[in-house]
Backbone as a ProteinNet text record, in pm:
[ID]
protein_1_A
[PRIMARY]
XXXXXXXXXXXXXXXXXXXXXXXXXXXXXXXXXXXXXXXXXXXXXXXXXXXXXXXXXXXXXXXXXXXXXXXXXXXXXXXXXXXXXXXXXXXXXXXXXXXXXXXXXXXXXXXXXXXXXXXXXXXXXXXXXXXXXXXXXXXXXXXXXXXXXXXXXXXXXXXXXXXXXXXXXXXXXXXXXXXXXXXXXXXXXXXXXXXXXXXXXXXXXXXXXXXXXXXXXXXXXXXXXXXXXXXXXXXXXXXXXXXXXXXXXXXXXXXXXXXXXXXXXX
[TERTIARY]
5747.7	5859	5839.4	5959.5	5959.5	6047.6	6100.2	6147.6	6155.1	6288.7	6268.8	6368.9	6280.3	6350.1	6412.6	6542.3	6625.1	6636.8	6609.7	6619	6561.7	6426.1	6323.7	6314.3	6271.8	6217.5	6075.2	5982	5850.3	5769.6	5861.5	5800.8	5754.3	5797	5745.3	5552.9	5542.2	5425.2	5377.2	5401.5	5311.2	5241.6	5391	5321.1	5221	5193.7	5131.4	4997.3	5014.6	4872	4873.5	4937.2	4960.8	5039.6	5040.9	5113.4	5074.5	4931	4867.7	4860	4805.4	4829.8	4962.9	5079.7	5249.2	5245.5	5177.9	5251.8	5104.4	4970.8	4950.9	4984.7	5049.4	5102.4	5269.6	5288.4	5394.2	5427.4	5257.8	5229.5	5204.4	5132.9	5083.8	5213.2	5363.8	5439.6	5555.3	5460.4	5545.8	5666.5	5634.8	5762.3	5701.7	5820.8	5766.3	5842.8	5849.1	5909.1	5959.1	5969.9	6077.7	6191.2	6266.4	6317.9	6351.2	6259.2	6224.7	6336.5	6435.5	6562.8	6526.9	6598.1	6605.7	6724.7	6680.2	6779.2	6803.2	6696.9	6712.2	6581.6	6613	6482.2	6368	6369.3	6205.1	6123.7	6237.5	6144	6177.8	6233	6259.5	6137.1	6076.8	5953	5841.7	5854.5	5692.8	5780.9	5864.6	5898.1	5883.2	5910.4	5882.4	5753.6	5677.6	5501	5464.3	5536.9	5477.4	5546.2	5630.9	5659.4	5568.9	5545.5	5466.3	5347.1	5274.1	5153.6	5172.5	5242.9	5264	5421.1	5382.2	5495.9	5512.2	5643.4	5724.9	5686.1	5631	5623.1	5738.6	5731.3	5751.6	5881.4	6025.2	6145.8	6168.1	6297.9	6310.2	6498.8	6551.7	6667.9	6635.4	6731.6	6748.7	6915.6	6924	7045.2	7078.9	7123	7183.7	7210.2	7142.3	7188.9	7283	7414.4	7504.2	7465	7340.8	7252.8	7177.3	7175	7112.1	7184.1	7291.2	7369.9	7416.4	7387.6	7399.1	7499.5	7510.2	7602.9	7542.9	7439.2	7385.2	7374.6	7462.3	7432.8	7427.6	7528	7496.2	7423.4	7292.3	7194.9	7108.4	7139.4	7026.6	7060.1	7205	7305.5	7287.2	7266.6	7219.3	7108	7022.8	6896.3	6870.6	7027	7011.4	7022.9	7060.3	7102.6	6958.6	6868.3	6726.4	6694.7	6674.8	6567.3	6618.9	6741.7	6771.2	6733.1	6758	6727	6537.4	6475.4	6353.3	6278.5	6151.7	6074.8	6037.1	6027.7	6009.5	5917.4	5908.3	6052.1	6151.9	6261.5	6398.4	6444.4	6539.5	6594.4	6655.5	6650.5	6710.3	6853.1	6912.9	7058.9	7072.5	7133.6	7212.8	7230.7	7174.4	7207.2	7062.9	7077.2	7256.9	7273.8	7408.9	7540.5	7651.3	7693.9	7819.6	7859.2	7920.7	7926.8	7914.4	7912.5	7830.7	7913.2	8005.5	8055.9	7950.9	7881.1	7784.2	7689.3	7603.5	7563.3	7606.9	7720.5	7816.5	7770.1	7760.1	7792.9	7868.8	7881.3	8043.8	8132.8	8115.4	8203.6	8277.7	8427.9	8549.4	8501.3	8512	8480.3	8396.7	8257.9	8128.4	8102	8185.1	8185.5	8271.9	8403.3	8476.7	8452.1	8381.1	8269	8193.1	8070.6	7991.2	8044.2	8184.3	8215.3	8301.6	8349.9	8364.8	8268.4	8202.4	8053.4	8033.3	8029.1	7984.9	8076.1	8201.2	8276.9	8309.4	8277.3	8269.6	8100.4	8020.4	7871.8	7890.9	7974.1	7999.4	8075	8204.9	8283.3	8163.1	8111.4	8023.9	7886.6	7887.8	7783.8	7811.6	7977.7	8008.6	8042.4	8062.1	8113.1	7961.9	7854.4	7751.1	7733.9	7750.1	7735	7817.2	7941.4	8016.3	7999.6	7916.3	7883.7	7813.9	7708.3	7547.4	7541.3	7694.6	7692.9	7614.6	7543.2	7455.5	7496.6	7396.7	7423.8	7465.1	7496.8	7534.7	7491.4	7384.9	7337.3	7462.1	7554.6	7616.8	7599.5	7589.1	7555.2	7686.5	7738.7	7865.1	7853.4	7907	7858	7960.6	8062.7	8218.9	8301.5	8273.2	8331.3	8360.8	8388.6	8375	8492.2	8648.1	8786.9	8781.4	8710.8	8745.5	8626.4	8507.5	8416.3	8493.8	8558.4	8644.1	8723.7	8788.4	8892.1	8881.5	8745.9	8704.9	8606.6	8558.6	8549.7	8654.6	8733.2	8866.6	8927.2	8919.7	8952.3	8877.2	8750.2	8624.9	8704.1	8740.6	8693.1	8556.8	8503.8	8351	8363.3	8273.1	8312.6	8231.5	8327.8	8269.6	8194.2	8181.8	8053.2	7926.3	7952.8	7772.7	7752.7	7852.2	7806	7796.6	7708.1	7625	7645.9	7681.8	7680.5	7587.3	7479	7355.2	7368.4	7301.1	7316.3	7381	7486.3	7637.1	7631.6	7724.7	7738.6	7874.7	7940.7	8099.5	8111.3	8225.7	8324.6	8383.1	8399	8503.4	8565.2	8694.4	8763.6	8708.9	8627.5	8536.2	8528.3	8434.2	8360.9	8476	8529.3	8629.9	8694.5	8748.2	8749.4	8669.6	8534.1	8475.3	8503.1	8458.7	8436.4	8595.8	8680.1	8783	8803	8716.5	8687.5	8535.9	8514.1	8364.5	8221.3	8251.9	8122.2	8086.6	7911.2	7853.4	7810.8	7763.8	7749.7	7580.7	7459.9	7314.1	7270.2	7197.3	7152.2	7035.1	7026.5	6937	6854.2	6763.3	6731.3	6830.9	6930.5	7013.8	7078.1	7072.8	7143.8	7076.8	6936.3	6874.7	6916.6	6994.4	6987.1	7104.1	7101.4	7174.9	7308.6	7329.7	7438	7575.4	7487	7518.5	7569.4	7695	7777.6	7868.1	7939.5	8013.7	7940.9	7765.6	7754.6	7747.4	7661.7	7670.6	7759.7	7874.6	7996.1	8039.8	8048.7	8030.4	7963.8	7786.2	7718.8	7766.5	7850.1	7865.2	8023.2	8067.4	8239.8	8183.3	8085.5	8021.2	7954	7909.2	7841.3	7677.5	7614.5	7451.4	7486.1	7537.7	7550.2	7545.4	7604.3	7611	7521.8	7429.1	7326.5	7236.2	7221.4	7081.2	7078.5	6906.4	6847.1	6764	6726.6	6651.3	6619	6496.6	6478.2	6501.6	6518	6574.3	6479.9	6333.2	6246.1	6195.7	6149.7	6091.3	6170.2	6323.7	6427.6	6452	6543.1	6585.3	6553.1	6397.2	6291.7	6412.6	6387.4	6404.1	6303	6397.2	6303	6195.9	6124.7	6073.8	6013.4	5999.8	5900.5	6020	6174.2	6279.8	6179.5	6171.5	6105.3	6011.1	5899.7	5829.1	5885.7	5808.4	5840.1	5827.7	5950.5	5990.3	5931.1	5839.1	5808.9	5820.3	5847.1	5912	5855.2	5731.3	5659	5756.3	5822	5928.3	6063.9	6120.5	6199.6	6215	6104.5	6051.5	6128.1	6098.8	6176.4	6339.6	6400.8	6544.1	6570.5	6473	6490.4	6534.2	6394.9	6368.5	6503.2	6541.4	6682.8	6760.3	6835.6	6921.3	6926.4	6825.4	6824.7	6834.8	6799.6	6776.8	6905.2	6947.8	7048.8	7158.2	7172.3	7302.4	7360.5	7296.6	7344.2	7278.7	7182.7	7159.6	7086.7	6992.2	6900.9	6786.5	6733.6	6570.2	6518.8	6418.1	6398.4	6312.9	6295.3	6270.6	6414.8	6539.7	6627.1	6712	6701.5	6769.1	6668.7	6542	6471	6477	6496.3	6531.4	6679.9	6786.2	6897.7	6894.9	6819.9	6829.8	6769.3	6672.4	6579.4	6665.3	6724.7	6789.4	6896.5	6975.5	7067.4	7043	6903.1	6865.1	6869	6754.9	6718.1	6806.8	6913.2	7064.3	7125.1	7152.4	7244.8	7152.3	7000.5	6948.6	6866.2	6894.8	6841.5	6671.8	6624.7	6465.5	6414.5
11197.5	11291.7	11390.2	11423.5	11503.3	11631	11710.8	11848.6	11893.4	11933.7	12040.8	12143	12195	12406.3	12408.8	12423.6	12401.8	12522.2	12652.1	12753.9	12848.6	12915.8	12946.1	13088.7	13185.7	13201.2	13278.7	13241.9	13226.5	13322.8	13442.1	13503.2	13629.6	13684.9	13771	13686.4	13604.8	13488	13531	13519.9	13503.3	13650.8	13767	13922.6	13948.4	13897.6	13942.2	13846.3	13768.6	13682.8	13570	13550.4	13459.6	13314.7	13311.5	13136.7	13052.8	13021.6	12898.3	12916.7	12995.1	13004.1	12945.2	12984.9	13004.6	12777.4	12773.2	12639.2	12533.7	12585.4	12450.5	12449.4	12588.3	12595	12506.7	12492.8	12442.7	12238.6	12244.6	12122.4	12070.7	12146.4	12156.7	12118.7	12189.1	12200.7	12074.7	12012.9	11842.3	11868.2	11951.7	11967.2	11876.2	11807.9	11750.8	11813.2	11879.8	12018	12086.5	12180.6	12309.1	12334.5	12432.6	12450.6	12618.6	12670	12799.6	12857.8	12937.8	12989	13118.8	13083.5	13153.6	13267.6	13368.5	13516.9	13622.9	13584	13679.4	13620.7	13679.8	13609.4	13671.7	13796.8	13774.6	13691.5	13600.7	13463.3	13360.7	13304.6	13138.8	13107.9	13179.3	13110.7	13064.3	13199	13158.9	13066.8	13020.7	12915.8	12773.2	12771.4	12696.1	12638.1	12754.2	12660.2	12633.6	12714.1	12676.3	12529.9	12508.9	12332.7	12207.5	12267.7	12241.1	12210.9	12335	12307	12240.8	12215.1	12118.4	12065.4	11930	11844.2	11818.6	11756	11691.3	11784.2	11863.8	11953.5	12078.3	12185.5	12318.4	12246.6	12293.6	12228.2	12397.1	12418.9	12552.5	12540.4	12621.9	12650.2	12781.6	12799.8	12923.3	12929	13079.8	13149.1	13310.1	13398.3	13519	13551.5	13601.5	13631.3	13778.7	13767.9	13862.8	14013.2	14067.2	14138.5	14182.8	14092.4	14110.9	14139.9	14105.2	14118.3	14247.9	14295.1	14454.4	14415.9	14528.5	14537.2	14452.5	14474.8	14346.4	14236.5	14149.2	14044.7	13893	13937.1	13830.2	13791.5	13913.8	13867.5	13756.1	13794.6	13683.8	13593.3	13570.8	13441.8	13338.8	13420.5	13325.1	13265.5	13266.5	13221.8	13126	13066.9	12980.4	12867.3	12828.5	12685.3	12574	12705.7	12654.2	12619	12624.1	12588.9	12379	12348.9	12253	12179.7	12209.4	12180.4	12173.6	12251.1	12263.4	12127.1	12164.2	12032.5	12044.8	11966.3	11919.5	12006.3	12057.5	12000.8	12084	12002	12134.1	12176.2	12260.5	12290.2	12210.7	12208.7	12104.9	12124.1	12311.1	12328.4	12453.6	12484.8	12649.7	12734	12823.2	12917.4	12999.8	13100.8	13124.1	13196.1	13175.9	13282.7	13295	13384.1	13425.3	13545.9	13633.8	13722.9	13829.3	13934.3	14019.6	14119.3	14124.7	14274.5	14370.6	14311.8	14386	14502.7	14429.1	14561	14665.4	14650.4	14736.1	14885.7	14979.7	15129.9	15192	15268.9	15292.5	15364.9	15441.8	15489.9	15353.6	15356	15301.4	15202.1	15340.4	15305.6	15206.7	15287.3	15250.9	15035.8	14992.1	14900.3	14847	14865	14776.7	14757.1	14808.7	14795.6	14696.6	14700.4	14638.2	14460.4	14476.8	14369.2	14223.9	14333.4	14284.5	14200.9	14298.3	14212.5	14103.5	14092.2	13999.4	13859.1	13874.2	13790.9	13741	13814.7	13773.5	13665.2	13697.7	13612.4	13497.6	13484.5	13394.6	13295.5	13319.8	13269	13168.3	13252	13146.6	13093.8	13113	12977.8	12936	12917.3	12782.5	12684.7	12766.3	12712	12591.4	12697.6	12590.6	12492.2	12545.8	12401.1	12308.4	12299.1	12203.1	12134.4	12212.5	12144.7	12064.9	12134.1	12039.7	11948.9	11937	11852.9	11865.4	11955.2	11989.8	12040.1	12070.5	12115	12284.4	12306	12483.8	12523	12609.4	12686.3	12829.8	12867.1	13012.1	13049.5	13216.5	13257.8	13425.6	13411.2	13468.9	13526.8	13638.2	13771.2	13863.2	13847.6	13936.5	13914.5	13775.5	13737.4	13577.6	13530.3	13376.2	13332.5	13394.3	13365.7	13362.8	13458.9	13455.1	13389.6	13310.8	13243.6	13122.8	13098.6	12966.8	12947.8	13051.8	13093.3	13020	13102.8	13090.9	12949.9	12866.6	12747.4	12689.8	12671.4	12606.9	12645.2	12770.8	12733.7	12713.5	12696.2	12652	12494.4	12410.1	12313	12203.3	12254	12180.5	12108.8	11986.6	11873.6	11978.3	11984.1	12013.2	11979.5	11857.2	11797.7	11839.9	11936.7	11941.4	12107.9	12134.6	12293	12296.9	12371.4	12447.2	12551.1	12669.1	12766.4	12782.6	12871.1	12850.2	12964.5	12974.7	13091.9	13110.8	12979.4	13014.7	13126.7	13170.4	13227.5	13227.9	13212	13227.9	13123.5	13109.8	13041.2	12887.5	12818.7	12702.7	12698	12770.2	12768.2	12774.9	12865.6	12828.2	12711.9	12677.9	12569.3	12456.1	12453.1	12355.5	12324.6	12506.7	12478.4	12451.8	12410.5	12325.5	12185.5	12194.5	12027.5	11968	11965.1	11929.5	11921.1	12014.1	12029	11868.7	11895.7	11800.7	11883.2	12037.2	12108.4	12105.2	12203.4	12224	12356.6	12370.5	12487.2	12425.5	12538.3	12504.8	12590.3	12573.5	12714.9	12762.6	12884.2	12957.9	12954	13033	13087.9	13128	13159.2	13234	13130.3	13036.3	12960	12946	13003.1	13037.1	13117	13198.6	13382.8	13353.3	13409.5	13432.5	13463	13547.4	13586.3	13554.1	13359.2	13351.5	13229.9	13206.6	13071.9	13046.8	13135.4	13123.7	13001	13050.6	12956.5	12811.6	12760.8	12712.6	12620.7	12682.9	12583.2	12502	12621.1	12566.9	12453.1	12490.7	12344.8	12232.2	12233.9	12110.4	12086.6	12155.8	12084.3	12057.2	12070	12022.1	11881	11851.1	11724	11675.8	11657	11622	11554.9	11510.9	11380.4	11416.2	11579.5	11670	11842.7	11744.1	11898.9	11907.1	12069	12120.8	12250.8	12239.1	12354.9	12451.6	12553.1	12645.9	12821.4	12844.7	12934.5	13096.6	13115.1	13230.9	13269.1	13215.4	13322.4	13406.5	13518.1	13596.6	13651.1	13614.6	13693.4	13561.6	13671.6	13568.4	13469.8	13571.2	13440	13417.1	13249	13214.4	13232.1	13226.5	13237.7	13161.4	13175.4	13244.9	13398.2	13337.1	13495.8	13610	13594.8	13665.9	13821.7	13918.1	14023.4	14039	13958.8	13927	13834.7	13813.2	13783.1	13641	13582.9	13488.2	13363.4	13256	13166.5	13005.2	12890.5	12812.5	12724.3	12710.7	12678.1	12693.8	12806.9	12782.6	12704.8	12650.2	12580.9	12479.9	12450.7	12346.1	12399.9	12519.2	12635.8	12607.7	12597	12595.7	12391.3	12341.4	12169.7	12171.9	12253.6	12138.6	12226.1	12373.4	12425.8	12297.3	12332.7	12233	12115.4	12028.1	11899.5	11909.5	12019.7	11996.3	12096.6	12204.2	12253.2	12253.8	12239.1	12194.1	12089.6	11952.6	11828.4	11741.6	11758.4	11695.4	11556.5	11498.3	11465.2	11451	11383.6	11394.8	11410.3	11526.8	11568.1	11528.5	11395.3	11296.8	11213.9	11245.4	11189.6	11286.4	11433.4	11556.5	11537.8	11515.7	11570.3	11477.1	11319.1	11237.5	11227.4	11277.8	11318.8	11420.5	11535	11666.6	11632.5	11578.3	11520.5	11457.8	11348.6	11220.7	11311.2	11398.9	11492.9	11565.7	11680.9	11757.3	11657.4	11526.8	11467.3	11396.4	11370.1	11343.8	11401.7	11573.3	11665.6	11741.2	11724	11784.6	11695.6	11580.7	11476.2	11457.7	11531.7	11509.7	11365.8
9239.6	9242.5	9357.3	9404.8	9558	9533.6	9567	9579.1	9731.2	9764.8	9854.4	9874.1	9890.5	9906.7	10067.9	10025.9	10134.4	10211.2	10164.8	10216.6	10171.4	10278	10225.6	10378.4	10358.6	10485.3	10462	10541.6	10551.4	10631	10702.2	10798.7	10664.1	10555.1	10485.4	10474.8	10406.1	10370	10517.2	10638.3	10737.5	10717.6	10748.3	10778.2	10633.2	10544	10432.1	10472.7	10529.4	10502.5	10411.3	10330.3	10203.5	10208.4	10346.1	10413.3	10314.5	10383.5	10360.3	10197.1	10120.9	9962.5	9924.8	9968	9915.9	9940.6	10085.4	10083.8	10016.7	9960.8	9909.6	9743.9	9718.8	9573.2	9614.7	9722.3	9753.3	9659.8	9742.4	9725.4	9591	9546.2	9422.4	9299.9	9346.3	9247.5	9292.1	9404.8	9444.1	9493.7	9603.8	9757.2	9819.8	9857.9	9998.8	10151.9	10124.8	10224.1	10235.8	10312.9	10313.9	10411.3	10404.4	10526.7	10590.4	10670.4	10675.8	10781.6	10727	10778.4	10888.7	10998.6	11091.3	11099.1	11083.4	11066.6	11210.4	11303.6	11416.2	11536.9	11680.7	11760	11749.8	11653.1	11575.8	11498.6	11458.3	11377.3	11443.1	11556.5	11568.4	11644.1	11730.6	11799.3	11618.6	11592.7	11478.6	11397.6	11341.8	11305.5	11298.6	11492.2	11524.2	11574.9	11606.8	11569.1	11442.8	11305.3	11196.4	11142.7	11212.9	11238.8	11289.5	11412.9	11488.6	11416.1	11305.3	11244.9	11092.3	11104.4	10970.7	10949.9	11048.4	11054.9	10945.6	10910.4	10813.9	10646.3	10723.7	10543.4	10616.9	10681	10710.4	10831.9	10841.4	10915.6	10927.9	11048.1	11057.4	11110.5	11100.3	11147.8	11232.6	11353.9	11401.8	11424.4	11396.1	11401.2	11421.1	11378.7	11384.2	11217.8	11139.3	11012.6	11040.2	10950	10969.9	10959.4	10876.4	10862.5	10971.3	11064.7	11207.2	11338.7	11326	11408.5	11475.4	11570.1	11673.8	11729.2	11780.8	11902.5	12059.8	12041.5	12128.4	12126.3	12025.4	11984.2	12065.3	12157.7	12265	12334	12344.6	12418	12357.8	12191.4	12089.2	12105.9	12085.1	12100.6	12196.9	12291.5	12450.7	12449	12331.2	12269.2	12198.4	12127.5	12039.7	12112.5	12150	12219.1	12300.9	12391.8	12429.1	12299.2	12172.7	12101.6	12063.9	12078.5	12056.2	12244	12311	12438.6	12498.3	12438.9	12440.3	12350.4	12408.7	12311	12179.6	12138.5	11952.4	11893.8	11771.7	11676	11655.2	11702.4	11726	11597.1	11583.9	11481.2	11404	11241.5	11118.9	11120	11179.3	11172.6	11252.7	11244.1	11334.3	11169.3	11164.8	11079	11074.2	10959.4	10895.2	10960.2	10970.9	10992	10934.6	10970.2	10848	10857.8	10722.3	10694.4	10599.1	10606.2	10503.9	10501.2	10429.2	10365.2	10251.2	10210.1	10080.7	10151.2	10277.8	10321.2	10419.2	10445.7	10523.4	10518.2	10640.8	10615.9	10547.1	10416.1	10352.5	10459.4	10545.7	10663.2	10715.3	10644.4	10729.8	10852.1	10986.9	11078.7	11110.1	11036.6	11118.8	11060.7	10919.6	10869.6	10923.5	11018	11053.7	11170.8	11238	11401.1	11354.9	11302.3	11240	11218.3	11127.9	11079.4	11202.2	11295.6	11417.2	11456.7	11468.8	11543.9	11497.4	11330.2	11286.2	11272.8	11319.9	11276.4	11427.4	11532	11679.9	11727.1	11624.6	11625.1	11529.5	11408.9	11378.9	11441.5	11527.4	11534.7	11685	11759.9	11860	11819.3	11749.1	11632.5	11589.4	11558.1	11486.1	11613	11724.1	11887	11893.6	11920.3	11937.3	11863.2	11711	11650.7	11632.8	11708.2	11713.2	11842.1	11919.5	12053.7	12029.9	11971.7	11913.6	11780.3	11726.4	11632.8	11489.3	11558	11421.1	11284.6	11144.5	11042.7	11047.9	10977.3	10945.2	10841.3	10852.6	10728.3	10697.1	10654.2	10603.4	10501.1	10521.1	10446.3	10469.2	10325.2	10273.6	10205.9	10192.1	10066.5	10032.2	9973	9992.3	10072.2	10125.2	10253.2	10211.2	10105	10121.4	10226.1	10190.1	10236.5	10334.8	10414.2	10584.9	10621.8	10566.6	10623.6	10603.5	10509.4	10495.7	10593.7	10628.1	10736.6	10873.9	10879.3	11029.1	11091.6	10938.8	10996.5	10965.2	10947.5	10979.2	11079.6	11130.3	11286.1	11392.3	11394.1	11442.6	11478.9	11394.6	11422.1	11355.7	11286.3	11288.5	11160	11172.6	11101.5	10937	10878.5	10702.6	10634.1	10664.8	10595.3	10638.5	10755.1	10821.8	10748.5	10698.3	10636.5	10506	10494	10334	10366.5	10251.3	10164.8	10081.6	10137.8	10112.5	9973.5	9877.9	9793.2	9712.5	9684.1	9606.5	9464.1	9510.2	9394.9	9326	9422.6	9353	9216.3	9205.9	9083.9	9128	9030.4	9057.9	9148.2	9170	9240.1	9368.8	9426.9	9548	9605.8	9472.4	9533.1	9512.4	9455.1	9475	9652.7	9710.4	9858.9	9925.4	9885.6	9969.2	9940.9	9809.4	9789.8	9883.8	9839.2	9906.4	10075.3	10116.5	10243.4	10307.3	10198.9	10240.9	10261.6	10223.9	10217.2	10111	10138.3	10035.4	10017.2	9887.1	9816	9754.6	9786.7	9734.4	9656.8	9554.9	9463.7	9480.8	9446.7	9402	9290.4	9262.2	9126.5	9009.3	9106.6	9001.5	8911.6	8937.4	8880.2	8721	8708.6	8603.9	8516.8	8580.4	8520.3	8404.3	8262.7	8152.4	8190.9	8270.9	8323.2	8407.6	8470	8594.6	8578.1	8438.4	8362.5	8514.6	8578.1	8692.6	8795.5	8827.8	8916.3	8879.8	8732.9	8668.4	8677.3	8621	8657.8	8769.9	8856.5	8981.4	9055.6	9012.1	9034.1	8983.9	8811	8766	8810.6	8880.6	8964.4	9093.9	9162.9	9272.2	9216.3	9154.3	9094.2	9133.9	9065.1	9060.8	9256.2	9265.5	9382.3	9514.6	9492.2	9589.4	9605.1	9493.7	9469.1	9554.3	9614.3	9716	9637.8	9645.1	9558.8	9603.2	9613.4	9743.3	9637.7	9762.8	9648.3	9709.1	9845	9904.1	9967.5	9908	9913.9	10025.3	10010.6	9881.4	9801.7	9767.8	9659.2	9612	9510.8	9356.3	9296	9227.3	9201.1	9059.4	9027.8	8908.3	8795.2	8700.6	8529.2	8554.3	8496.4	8387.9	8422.2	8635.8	8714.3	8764.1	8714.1	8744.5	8777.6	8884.8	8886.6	8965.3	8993.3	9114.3	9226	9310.7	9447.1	9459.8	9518.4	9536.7	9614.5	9588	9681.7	9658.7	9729.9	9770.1	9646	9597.7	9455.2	9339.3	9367.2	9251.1	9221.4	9378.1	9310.6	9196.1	9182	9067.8	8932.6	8904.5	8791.3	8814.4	8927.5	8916.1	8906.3	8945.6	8926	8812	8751.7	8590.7	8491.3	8503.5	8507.3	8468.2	8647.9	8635	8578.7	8578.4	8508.2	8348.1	8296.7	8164.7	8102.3	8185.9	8135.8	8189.6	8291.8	8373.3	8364	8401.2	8451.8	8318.7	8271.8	8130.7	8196.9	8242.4	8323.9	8354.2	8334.4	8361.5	8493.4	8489.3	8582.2	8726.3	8717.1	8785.4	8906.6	8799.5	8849.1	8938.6	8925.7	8982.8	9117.3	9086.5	9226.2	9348.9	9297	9360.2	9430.9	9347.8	9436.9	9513.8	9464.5	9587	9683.5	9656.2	9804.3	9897.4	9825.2	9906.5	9995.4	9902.1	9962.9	10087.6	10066.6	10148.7	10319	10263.1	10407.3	10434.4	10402.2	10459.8	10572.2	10472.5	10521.1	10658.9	10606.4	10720.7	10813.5	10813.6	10885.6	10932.7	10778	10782.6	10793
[MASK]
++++++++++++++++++++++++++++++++++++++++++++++++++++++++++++++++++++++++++++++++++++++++++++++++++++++++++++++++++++++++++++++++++++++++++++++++++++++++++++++++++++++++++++++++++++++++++++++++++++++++++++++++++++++++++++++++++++++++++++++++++++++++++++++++++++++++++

């Protein structure tokens, strides 16, 4: 049996010291890899040697997380494109990017500057990745409608994008499925509270399931409260299989896998 944490990022684990611990508990809990998300050009180089040092386990995306995004943003931007052009091992996808109304400034102003930005950095990362054909990691937060929006006028083939984090409702995810995207979970999909995503996963269907653990946030049950690492998706597998999709959990990990190294061409 195999597992993998589709969206993970790894640079907290480096600045603490606790890498190599996080990934042979990795192993231990039967990943056969990860995929360590790129948010800004403070992480795509170390990313990409921690690829480098452990092929076919540790995969990396680089992108612009909407959270990151300045008023300088074009200079980062002009950054993404060498890493697919450069030598191996290139990036699994372009992300994330997206948008973020949740952590906005409450000042009017200073949030609709901000949101500019962010919807002017999205809109040329979905440019590249329709150049580069590649996958799309997004990531959406009070913003699903106009991330829907704006890859539809992008252009970019649907099937190559995930919605990493879902959280919304049916109806959501329904505009993907219909579209040919996807929607991947979290931990949360654990949480008492969280029947919405739930649902969601099961109108998306086992066939089209990717599972990820955020980390270092939204650890799943049973460790809901401490800090999040890639060892746990195992907690949202055996979840889903046993309370979601009704499944043995042999047979969930074998589709997410098959899924993941599909969509991300591991």
């Amino acid at each position: 049996m195999t597992l993998i944490d589709t969206h993970t990022h790894l640079e907290s684990f480096v600045r603490h010291g606790t890498l190599d611990g996080a990934l042979a508990r990795a192993r231990g809990a039967e990943l056969g890899g990860m995929i360590t998300i790129g948010t800004s050009p403070d992480d795509w180089a170390m990313y990409r040697e921690l690829a480098i040092r452990h092929p076919g386990f540790v995969h990396y995306t680089v992108g612009i997380h909407p959270c990151s995004v300045a008023e300088d943003w074009e200079k980062a931007h002009a950054q993404v494109e060498a890493f697919w052009a450069g030598t191996a091992p290139r990036p699994v996808a372009l992300g994330e990017i997206g948008l973020d109304r949740f952590h906005l400034p409450k000042d009017p102003a200073d949030a609709a500057r901000i949101f500019g930005w962010q919807r002017a950095a999205f809109a040329a990362g979905l440019a590249v990745a329709k150049r580069l054909g590649c996958p799309i990691v997004v990531h959406s937060r009070g913003a699903f409608a106009e991330c829907v929006e704006m890859i539809d006028a992008s252009g970019v083939d649907w099937t190559k994008v995930v919605f990493h984090c879902f959280t919304e409702g049916e109806a959501e995810m329904n505009e993907l499925v219909r579209r040919g995207g996807y929607g991947s979970f979290t931990g949360i999909l654990t949480y008492k509270t969280a029947e919405n995503v739930r649902d969601a996963a099961k109108l998306q269907g086992l066939a089209r399931l990717m599972i990820e653990t955020d980390a270092p946030y939204l650890t799943p049950m049973p460790h809901r409260g401490k800090p999040n690492e890639p060892a746990y998706v195992r907690h949202t597998a055996e979840f889903a299989a046993t309370a979601v999709f009704g499944v043995p959990l042999a047979e969930l990990a074998a589709t997410t896998t098959a899924n993941a190294r599909r969509f991300f061409g591991l």
